[in-house]
N, C-alpha and C positions, 0 to 999 in steps of 0.2 A: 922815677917814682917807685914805692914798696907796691909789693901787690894788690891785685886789684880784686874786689868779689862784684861779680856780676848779679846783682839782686833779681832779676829778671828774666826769662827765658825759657823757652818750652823744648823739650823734646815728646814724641807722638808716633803710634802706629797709626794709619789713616785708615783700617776695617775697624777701630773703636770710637772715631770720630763724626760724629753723622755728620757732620759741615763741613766735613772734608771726603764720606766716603758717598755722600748720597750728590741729589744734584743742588749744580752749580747757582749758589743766591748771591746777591750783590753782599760783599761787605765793606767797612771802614779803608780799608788800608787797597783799595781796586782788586784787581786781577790779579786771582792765586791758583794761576794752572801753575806753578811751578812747585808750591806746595802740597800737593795732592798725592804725597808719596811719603812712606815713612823719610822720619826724621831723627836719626837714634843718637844714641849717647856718643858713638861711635864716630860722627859727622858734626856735631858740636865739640866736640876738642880738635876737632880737626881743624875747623873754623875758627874755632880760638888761639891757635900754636904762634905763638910770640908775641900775645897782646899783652903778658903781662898776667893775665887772668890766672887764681890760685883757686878761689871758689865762687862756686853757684850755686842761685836756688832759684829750683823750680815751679814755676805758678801754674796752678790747674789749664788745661786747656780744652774744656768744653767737653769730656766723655760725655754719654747720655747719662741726664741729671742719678737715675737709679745704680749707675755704676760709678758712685764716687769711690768706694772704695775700692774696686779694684783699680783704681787709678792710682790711687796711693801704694797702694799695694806693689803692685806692677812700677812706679817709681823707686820706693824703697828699696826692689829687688835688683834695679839696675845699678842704684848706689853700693847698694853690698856688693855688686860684681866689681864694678868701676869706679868707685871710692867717689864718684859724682852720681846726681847733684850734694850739695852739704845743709841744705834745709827744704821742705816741702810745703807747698802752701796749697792746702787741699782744697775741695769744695766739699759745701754741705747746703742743704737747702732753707732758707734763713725764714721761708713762709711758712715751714713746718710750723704746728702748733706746739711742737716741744721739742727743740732740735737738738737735746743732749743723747740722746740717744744715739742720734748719727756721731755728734761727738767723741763720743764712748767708742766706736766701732773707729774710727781711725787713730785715734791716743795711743793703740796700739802700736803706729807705728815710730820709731824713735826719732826722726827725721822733720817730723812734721810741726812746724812751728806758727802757720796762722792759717786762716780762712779767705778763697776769693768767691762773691756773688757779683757776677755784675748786675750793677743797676742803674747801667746808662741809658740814658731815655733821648729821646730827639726826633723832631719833625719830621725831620729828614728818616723816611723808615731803612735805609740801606744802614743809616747809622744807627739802631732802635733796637734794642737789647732787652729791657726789662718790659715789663705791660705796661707800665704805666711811670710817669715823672717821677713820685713823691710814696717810691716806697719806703724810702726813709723815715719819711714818719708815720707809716704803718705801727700797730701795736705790737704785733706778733712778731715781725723785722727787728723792732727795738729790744726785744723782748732777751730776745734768742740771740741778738749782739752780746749783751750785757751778758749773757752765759760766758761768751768766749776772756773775762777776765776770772772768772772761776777757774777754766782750764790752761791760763796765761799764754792763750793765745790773741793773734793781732789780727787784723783783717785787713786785707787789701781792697782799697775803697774805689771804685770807678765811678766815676761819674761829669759830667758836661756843664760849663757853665752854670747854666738857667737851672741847674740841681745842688751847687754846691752851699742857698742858706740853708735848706735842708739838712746837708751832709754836714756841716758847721754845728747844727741843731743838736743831730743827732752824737756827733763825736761828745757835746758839751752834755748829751744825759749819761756816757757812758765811759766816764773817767778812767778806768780801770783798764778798760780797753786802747792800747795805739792801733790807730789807722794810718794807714800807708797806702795813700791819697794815687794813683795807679796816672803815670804818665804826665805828671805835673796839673792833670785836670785837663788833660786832652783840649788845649786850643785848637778849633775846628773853622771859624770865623777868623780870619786873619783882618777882616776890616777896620778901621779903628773904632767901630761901634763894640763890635765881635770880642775885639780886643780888650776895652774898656770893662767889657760884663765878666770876662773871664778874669781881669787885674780882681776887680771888685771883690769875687767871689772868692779868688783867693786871698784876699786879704783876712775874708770871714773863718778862711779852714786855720789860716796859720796863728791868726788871733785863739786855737784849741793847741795847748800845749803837748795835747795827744797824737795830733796829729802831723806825719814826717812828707813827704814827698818825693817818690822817684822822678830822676829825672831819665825819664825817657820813652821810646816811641815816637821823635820829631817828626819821623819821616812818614806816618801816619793819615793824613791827609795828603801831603801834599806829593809824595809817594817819592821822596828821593832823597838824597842823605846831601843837606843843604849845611855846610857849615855855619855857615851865618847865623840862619834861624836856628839851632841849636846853640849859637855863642850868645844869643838876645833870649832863647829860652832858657838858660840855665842863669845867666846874670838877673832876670828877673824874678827867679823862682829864689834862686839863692838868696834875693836882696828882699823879699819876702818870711821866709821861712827862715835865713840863717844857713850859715855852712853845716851847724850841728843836726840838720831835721833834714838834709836832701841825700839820696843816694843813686849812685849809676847803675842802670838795668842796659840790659842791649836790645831786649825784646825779638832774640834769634829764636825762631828763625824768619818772622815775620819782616825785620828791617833787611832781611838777605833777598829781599824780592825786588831789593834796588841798588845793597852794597855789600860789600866783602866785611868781614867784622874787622879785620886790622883798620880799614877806611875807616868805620864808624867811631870806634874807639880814638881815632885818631886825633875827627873830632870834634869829640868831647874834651879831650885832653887841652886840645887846642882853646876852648871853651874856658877851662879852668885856668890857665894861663894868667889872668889876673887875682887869680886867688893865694895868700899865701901856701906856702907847703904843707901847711898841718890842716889848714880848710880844704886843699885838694886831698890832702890822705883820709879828712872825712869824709867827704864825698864818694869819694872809690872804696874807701876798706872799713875805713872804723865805723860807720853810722851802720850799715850793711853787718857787719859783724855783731854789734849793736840787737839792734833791733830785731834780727832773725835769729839771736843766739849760735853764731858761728863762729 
């Protein structure tokens, strides 16, 4: 296979992450005493040496909301040292009531090519990210979306089943904008009930021509890098969306709390197997290149 761009994946100092420097709360993916230590650029190419991987891009990871820019900042500088990551996907705060201004303040840097807020919501509060279900169709959320096709930026879209007519809603008021739907829609409900609401909903995002889908994060729930369920998450997402709108993240170092990235890559690959060669070259490099302008 040609090389591969990793759409997804963090690197972190853990004294700038309060959810990793402060104490210990339940999150999505269990138990992360193993993450609670810097995680530098240094230690991701490490983890990556002979997957195949030529580039990466880096999605925000939670600085305190007031320090988005130094986050980009501080990513941008690492890329200038170490020619990685190859695109930045900052945060900004989408409640703001005029969020160009924060826009304006990262433009600056050359790297940055879309926006992540989560605003995944769910019962279950260990999973519960945003305040509330149905930011989506907030005014001021929509509002300050719709900025980010002024500055031909895209957004990374998170969000859970029981939110995606929402996110459907929203992608169709704001055509200008591609969303990049974060982790195929995090199926978290494996039940056939569970499963059915998540098919549904994706039906609703892929029916937005705006919008593409990463594949990746399986091992998210259910905390272990299952090949199976990755070979039935990408066949359905694929047969959904099309080989043209999905791309592969690895989401390191958070999938490293249960495998080695050669293993994960592995497979994924394994995954694609039924795909022709130019549908797996999209998957891995061209939609990725694509969409994040790399």
């Amino acid at each position: 296979m040609a090389e591969i761009i990793d759409a997804h994946h963090h690197i972190w100092r853990q004294d700038d992450l309060p959810w990793l420097a402060g104490p210990m709360v339940a999150r999505i993916f269990g138990p992360y005493e193993a993450l609670r230590r810097d995680y530098p650029m240094a230690e991701f190419l490490e983890d990556l040496e002979g997957s195949g991987v030529a580039k990466s891009v880096y999605v925000q990871a939670n600085w305190a909301p007031g320090r988005f820019e130094d986050e980009a900042a501080w990513v941008q500088k690492t890329a200038d040292e170490t020619d990685w990551p190859h695109a930045i996907v900052g945060f900004v705060d989408m409640m703001d009531g005029d969020v160009r201004p924060q826009l304006d303040r990262l433009c600056k840097f050359p790297l940055l090519r879309g926006i992540r807020q989560q605003i995944h919501w769910h019962e279950n509060e260990a999973y519960r990210f945003a305040p509330h279900a149905n930011v989506a169709a907030d005014a001021t959320f929509r509002r300050n979306i719709a900025y980010l096709g002024d500055y031909g930026l895209s957004f990374d879209l998170q969000v859970f089943a029981g939110q995606m007519q929402g996110a459907a809603a929203l992608a169709e008021a704001c055509p200008e904008v591609t969303f990049i739907l974060q982790h195929a829609g995090m199926l978290e409900d494996l039940s056939d009930a569970g499963r059915a609401e998540w098919r549904a909903g994706m039906q609703l995002l892929a029916a937005q021509k705006n919008v593409v889908s990463k594949l990746s994060a399986f091992g998210t729930f259910i905390h272990k890098n299952d090949p199976a369920h990755i070979a039935d998450m990408v066949a359905q997402t694929v047969d959904m969306f099309g080989p043209a709108r999905c791309l592969f993240g690895s989401n390191f170092p958070i999938e490293k709390l249960w495998c080695d990235y050669g293993t994960l890559i592995a497979a994924f690959q394994s995954a694609a197997e039924t795909l022709t060669e130019a549908e797996a070259r999209a998957i891995f490099h061209d939609n990725a290149a694509r969409v994040y302008r790399i």
